[in-house]
C-alpha positions, 0 to 999 in steps of 0.5 A: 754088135754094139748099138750107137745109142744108149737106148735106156729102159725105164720101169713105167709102174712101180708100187705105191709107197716106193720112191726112187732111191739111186739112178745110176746111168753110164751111156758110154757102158751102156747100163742102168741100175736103179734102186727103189725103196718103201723105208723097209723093202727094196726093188732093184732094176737093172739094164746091160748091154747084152754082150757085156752082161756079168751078174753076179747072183748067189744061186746055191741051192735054187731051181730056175723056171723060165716063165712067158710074163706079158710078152717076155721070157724071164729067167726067175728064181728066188733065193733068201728072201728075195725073188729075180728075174731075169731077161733079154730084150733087143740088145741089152739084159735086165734084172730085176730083184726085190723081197716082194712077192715074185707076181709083183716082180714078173709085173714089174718086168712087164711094166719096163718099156723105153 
């Protein structure tokens, strides 16, 4: 079931040197999508609601793991130099995808809170 309110998550930590780039909210579809830069790499975040989830994510040739970071299950993977990962959380699905390094993505997931 649909939530009434768009109830957005927010990544809380983000490495020194990035700056928010695009932020993107449409409470009435329920998403969030956030683009954050250092000049060189990128940290891509965002939020769906559950049921309308639809990623679209090249996996040709990659194996997934499920991993218990902080309190979350995340789907992780990495393909082409960049690292997912990828969660449920009460009503809603996030992604996360940055060529950082895939601790510094499973710390990033930890660190989205509302």
């Amino acid at each position: 079931s649909t939530p009434e309110v768009f109830e957005e998550y927010s990544l809380t930590e983000v490495p020194e040197g990035f700056s928010l780039e695009t932020d993107y909210v449409n409470e009435s579809l329920f998403t969030k999508e956030q683009e954050f830069t250092n000049g060189t790499q990128l940290i891509r975040f965002g939020q769906y609601l559950a049921e309308r989830a639809d990623f679209s994510v090249d996996t040709d040739g990659i194996v997934t793991k499920t991993i218990e970071y902080a309190d979350k299950e995340l789907l992780c993977f990495s393909n082409k130099g960049m690292q997912y990962a990828l969660w449920t959380e009460e009503d809603y699905a996030f992604i996360i995808h940055s060529e950082l390094p895939m601790e510094q993505v499973l710390e990033l997931a930890a660190s989205v809170k509302k």
